[in-house]
N, C-alpha and C positions, 0 to 999 in steps of 0.2 A: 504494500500500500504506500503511493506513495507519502512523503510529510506532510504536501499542505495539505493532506484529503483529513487529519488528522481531524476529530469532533470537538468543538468548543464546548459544547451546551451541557448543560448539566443534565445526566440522566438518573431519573429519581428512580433508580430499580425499589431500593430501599428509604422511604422515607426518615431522616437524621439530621440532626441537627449541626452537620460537621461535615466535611467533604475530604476525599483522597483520594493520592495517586495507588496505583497497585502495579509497583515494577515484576516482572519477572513474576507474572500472575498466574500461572500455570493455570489450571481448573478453576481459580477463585472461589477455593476453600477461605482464603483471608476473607475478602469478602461478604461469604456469608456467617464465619465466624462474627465477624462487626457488625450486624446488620442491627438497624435501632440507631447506630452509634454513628459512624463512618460512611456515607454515600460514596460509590465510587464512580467519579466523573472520567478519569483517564488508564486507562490500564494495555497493559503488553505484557505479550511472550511473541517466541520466536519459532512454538513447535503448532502444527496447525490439526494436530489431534487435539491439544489442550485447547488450544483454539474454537476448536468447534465445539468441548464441552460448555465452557466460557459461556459462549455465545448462548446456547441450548438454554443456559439458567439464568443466567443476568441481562442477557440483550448484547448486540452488537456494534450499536450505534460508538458507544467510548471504547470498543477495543481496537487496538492498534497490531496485527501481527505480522511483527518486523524487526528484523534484529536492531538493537538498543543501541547499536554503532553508527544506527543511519536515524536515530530518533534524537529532536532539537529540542534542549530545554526552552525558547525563544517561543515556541509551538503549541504548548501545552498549557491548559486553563489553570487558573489558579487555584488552592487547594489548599487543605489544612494540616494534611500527612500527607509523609511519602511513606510508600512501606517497601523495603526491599530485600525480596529473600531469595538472596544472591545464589548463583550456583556453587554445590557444595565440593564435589569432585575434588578438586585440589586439595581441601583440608580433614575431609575424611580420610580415617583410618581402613574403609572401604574401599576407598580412592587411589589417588596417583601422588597425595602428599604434594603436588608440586608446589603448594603456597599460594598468597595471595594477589602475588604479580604472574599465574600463569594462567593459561588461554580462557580456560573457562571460570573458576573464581575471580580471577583479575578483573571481569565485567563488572564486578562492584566499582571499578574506574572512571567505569562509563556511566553509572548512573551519579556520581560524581559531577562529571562533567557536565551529565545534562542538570542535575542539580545548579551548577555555577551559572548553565546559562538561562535559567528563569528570570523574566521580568521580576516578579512578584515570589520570592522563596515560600516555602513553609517554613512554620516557625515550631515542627513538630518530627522529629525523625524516627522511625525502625527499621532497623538490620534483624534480618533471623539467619542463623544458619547453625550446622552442626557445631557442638563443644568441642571439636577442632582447630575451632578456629583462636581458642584462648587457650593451647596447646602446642603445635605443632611449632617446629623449629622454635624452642624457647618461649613463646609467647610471643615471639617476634611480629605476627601476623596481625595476632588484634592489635600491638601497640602504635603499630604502623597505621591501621587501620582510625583506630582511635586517636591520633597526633592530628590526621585528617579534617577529621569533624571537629576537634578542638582548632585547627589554624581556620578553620569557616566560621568561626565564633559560637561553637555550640559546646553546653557543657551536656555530658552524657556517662551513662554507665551499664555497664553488660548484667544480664542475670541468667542463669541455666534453669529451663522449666519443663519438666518432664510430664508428655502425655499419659504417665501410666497413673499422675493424680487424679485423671476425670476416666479412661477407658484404660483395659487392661491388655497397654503397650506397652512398651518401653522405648520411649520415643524422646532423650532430649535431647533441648537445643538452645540454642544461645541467643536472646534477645537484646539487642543493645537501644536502648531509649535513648533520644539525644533532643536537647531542648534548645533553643537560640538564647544564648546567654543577655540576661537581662532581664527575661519574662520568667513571671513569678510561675512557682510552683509551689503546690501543696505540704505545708510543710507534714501531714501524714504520709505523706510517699516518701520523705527521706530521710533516712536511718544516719547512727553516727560510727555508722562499722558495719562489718557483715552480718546476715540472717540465713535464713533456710534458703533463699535465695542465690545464695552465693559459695561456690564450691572453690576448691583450694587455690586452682588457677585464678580464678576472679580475685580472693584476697588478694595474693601477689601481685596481681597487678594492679589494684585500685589504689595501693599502697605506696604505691611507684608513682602511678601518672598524674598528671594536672588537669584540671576540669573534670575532676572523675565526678560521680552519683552515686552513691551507695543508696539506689531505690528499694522499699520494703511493702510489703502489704503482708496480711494474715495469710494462712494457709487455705487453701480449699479445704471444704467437709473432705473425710475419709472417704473414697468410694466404696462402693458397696457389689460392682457388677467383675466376674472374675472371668476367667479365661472358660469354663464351662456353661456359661453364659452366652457367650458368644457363636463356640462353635455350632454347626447344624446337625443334626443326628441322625439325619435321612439320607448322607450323602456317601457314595460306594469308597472302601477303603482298595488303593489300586498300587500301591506304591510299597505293598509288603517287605519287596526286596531292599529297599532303604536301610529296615532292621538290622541290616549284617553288618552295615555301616556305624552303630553308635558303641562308640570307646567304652572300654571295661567299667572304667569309671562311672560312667552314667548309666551304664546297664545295670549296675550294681543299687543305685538310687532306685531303674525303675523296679527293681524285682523288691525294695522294700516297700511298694505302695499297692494296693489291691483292686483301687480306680485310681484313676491320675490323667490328663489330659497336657498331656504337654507340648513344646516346638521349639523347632530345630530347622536351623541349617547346615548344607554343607561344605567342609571347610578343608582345605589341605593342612595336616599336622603331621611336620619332616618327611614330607612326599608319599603321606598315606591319606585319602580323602576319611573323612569321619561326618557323622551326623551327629553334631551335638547339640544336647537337650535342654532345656531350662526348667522347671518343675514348680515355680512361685505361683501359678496361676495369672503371668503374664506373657504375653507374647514377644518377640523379640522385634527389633526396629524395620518397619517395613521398609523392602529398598528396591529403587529399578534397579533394573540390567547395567542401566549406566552409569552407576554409582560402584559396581565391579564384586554385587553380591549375587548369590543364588536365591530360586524362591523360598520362600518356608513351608516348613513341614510340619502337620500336625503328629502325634503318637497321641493314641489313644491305648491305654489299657485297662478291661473290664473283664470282671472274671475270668482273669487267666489265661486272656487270651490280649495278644498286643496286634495293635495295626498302623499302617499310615499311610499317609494322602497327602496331598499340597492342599494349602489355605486356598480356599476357594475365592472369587472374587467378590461375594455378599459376605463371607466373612470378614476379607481386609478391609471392605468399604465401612462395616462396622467399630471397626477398629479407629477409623478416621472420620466420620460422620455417624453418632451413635443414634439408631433409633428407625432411621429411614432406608431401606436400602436402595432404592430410586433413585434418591438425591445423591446419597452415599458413590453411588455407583457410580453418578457422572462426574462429582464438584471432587473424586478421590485421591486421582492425580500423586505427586507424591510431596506435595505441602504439608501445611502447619492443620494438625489436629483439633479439626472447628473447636471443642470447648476446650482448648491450649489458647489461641486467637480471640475466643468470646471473654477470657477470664483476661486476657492483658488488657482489651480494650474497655470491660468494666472497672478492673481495679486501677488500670494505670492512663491510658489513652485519653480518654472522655474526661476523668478528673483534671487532666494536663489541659485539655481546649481548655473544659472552663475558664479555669485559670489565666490560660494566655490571652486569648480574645476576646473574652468578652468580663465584664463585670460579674461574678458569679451566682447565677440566682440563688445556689445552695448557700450563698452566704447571706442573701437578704432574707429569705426564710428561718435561717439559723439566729438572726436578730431578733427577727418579728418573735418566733418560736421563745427567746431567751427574755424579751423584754414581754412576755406578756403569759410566762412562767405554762409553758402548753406542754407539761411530760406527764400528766396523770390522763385517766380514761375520759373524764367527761370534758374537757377542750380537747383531745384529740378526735373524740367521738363527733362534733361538731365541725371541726376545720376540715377534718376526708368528707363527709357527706355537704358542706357547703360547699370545697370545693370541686365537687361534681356538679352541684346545681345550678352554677353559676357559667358554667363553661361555653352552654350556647347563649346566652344574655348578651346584653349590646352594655358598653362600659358609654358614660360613668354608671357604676351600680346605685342604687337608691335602696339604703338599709330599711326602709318604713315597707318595700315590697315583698320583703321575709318574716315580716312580723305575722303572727295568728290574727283571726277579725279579735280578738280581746285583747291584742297589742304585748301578750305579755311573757309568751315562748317565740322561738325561731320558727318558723313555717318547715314541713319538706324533714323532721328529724326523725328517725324511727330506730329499735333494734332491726327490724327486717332488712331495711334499708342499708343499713351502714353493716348489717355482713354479710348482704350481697357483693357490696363493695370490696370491703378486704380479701372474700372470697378471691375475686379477680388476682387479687393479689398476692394469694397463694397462701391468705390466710385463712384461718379455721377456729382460734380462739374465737369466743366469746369476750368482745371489748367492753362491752355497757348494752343490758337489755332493751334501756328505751333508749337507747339510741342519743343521749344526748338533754336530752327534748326539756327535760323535768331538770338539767342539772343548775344550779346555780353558778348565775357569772355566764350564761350560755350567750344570753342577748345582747347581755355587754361586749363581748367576744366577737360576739357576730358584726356589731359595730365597728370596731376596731378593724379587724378582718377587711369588712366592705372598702374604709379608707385605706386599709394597705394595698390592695390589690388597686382602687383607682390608683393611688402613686403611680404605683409600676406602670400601670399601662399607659399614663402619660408620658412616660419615661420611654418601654418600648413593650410591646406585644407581651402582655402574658401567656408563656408556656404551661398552659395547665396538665399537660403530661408530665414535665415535671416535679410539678407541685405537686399532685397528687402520690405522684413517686415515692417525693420526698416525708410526706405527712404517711404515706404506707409504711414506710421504713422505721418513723420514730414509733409507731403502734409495736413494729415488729421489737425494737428495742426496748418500748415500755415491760412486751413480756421475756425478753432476754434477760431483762435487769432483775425480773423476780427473783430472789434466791427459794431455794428449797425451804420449807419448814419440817423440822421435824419435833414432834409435838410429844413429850416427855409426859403421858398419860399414867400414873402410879396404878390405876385401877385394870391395865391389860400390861401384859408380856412384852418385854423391849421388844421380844422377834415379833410383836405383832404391831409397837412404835416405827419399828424401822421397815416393816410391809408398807405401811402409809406413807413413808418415804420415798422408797423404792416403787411405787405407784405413780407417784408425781412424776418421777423422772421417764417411767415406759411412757406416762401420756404427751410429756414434752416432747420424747425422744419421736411418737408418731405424730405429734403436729409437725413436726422439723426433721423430714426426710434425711436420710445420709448423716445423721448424729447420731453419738452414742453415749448417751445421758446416764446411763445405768451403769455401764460396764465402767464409765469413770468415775460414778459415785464408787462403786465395789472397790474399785484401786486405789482410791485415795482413802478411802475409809481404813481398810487392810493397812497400808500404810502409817493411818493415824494412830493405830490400836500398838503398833509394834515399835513406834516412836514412842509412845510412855512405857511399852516394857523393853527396850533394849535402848544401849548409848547409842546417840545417834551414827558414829562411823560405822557402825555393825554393819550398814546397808546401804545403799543409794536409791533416790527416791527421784524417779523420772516425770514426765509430762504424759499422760493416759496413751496419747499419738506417735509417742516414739518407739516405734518397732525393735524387737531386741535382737537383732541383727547387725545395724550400724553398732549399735551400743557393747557387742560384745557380749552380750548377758544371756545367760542359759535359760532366763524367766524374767517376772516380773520383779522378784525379790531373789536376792541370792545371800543368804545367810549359814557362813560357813558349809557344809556340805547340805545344807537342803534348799530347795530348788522351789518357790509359791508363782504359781500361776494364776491371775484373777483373768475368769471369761464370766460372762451371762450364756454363752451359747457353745461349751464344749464340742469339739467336734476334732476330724482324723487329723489332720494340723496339729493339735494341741495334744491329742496321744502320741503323735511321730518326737514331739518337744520331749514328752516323756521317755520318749524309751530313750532318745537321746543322752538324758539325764541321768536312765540306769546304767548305759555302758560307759557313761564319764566318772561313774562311781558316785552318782550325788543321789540322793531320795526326794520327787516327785512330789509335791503337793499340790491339789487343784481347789480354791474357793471360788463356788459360785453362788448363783441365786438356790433356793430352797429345791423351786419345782425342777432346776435342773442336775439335782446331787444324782438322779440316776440314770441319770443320760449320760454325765460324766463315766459312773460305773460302770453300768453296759459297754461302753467304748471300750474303758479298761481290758473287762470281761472278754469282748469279743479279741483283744490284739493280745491275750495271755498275759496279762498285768493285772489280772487280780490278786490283792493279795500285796500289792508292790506299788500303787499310787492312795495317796491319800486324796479321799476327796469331804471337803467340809462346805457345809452351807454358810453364806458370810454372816447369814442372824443368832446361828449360834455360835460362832467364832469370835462377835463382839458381846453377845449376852455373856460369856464364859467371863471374860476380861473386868465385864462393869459391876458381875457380880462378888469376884476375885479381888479386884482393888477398892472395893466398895466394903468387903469382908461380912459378906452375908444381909449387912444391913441396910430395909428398905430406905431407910429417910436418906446414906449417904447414896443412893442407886444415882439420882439426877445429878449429883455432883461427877461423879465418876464419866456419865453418857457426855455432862456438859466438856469435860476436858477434852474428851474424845472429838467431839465436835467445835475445839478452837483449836485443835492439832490439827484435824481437816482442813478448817480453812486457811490457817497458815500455809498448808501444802500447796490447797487451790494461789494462792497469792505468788507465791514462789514460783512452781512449776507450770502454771496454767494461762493462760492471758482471756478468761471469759467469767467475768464476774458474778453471773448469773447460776456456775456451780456451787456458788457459797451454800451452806446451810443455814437456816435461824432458828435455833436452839429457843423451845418453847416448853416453859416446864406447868404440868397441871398437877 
């Protein structure tokens, strides 16, 4: 195509409040990862496969397919990101290593260049590509890379973000953010040192360079979807002879597991080809041909008997687009993992426009919100259902047209109403039954309200997508903030105080999908009990989320030779930890929930570990303790629970960063 044919006009595939470039667009997975956030006005690749995917799902109008050596930054409409995710070949370990000045990585030069030659720059940049690229020859690549955007006057900094936190890949890659030095940024994006975000390379070099960003945000929820999740069960196993192929070593894993679903590629080790396997319940990095890997293999083994097959093409599309395989199939390509892309552009991209362009409305609401004290139910219950009711009204608004004919509630309040509302929003508590309507302080509120929204709008257009957004979000924090109660009843059984506990947290945990509210009460409570009887260096006491594999740890607790496991949901995992345990010569303990003591057992039972894991219910494991240090007597019982429960929340303060695990110790 030639340059000038190039499309000016803005094309609203996705309606957002923001506009980008998408270099090196392949399928326009980035793309639909942003969607909401990011419009993309101008985009290119060079291969006319991806091209025709491209085209299939976002429209054709702004794509440009033409190598990047013949595209003019001079040409191109102006825009609020560039996003480029450069080719990786040179700096994978996959690859040819050749670095980031050779034919094909080296293109990040060219986007460069067309970068310098814009009229009008962005004042917002990302680079994606393999952990490569903050690796190979020294680190030499990214510093190079990074000296670049710092002499353009941008401050910027890299993070490594692995696909296997949202689908079950193992997929990272290196995002580097880069801002035009000068424009404000969030000061919640920026850390004063490294986080989870940042792996050993990244330290080293943030440490080093100038205009570096040590960016930060929370972690994503846990997933919850594993690699037998994913595969399909109806599909012919064809690839048997593969089997002969996998190293002693890993045949040795698979013959200790009875199901298992694993994947492998294959790999020359000292001029002998091998299938080798991985067995976590993640898949291994998808890759093309051109990238200088082989396909992957699934192994399946079910009673006793093993098989295997190549991942099929609705499988990887899963892997990369979770949920759809249509869309999956065509937008697959070999990009950024839509909710790897969705999670940068909500926690990091969108916060950064704000910020830069325009005056923030999440800060003019955070005002209004602060100066007119709105964090309890009944002004929140008012501000979401007003401002929905106001959304198609003609401004200036006029406060006397929400009044009742008796002038003396808000018009339009209801409970029906305002959790239909939240509903949308993915909520499901119960905020305020009526809705508002009856609360005191409502109509004064609503007054106020009516003036603040005229300001704005004389000011510039009220976005009531994101108001309402925003006022979803503080409901969602009014019940985040709840701490747990636990309600110190003399007249019933601790183990039947701490069921009323453990209740609260299974209902939180099923409002708030992909959380695990229970299984960290059990952890930290376990922990708290074993803080008042042991010195505290006896053990180390972790974050509920940190797997104990980084950490080196054979369990949750490792005290002297015995080994405590806290689950709510025992399963083959947790017995494989076991037996681990008995051949390292430690003794096995497992505390869980009550209903789950003989699910643990049975597992035991069925893997010849009876007899050889302890397993305790956590109600009696602290009843034991309160009534011990207590020494039989009821009146000191609540003294003893209460200690127990500000060692708890000590731990939550220390090791946790979610407020809302606290407990509040209530004695009757």
């Amino acid at each position: 195509m030639p340059q000038d044919a190039a499309k000016k006009q803005n094309i609203d595939n996705f309606p957002a409040p923001w506009t980008m470039h998408e270099f090196f667009a392949g399928s326009g997975l980035v793309a639909y990862g942003l969607e909401g956030m990011f419009t993309p006005i101008w985009a290119n690749d060079n291969s006319p496969q991806k091209a025709a995917v491209y085209e299939a799902n976002l429209g054709g109008e702004h794509f440009q397919l033409e190598d990047i050596k013949n595209i003019k930054g001079s040409a191109l409409p102006y825009a609020h990101l560039s996003w480029a995710s450069f080719p990786c070949q040179d700096l994978s370990l996959a690859g040819s290593l050749g670095g980031i000045h050779a034919s094909r990585s080296g293109l990040v030069w060219e986007w460069l260049r067309v970068l310098d030659e814009m009229v009008e720059k962005p004042k917002i940049l990302l680079l994606e590509n393999v952990t490569g690229l903050l690796s190979t020859n020294g680190g030499k690549n990214y510093r190079t890379l990074h000296m670049a955007l710092v002499d353009r006057d941008f401050v910027c900094g890299a993070i490594v973000l692995n696909a296997s936190h949202f689908v079950p890949q193992s997929r990272p890659r290196v995002f580097v953010i880069a801002v035009k030095r000068g424009c404000e940024i969030p000061n919640e994006l920026i850390g004063n040192g490294p986080c989870w975000l940042h792996n050993k390379a990244i330290e080293k070099l943030g440490e080093a360079l100038p205009g570096w960003i040590w960016w930060k945000t929370e972690k994503p929820p846990q997933r919850q979807e594993t690699l037998q999740d994913i595969i399909e069960k109806d599909i012919p196993f064809d690839k048997d002879n593969a089997l002969t192929l996998i190293p002693a070593r890993h045949q040795m894993k698979l013959d200790q597991h009875e199901t298992v679903y694993a994947t492998g590629y294959r790999r020359m080790r000292h001029g002998v080809q091998q299938l080798e396997l991985r067995f976590d319940g993640v898949a291994g990095c998808l890759r093309t041909p051109e990238g200088g890997s082989s396909k992957q293999y699934v192994v399946v083994k079910n009673g006793g008997e093993i098989h295997a097959r190549l991942l099929t093409v609705r499988e990887a599309a899963r892997f990369i687009l979770p949920g759809s395989y249509n869309d999956g199939y065509k937008a697959m390509g070999d990009a950024v993992a839509l909710p790897v892309a969705r999670f940068i552009g909500e926690r990091f991209l969108t916060k950064i426009a704000e910020a830069v362009y325009m005056i923030d409305p999440i800060e003019k609401l955070k005002v209004f919100q602060s100066e007119n004290n709105i964090y309890t139910k009944g002004p929140l219950s008012l501000v979401v259902q007003f401002t929905r009711l106001v959304q198609e009204k003609e401004f200036p608004l006029n406060a006397d047209d929400f009044r009742t004919r008796g002038k003396g509630q808000v018009a339009g309040l209801g409970g029906g109403n305002l959790k239909k509302i939240l509903k949308e929003h993915g909520i499901t508590q119960q905020l305020s039954a009526e809705g508002g309507r009856t609360s005191r302080g409502s109509l004064g509120l609503m007054m106020k309200y009516v003036a603040f929204l005229n300001a704005w709008n004389a000011e510039e257009p009220v976005d009531f997508k994101i108001v309402e957004k925003f006022w979803a979000e503080q409901v969602r924090e009014y019940f985040r903030n709840q701490p747990f109660v636990l309600t110190a009843d003399t007249s019933k059984t601790i183990g039947a105080n701490l069921n009323e506990l453990f209740e609260q947290a299974k209902k939180r945990q099923k409002e708030n999908p992909g959380t695990q509210y229970l299984g960290t009460l059990l952890q930290h409570l376990v922990a708290a009990k074993l803080s008042i009887i042991l010195p505290k260096e006896t053990f180390e006491i972790h974050g509920a989320s940190v797997a104990d594999a980084p950490t080196e740890r054979s369990g949750d607790f490792v005290i002297n030779n015995t080994i405590i496991h806290c689950t709510t949901m025992p399963g083959a995992l947790l017995i494989e930890k076991c037996k681990a345990n008995l051949r390292n010569g430690d003794h096995p303990v497992i505390i869980t929930v009550f209903d789950r003591v003989h699910t643990a057992l049975n597992l035991a039972e069925d893997s010849d570990l009876a007899g050889r894991v302890e397993v305790w219910d956590i109600q009696q494991f602290l009843s034991s303790n309160v009534y011990e240090h207590s020494f039989f007597d009821e009146a000191k019982r609540n003294t003893t629970l209460s200690d127990i429960i500000n060692c708890y929340n000590e731990i939550i303060h220390e090791v946790e960063n979610d407020p809302s695990l606290r407990i509040e110790f209530e004695a009757r």
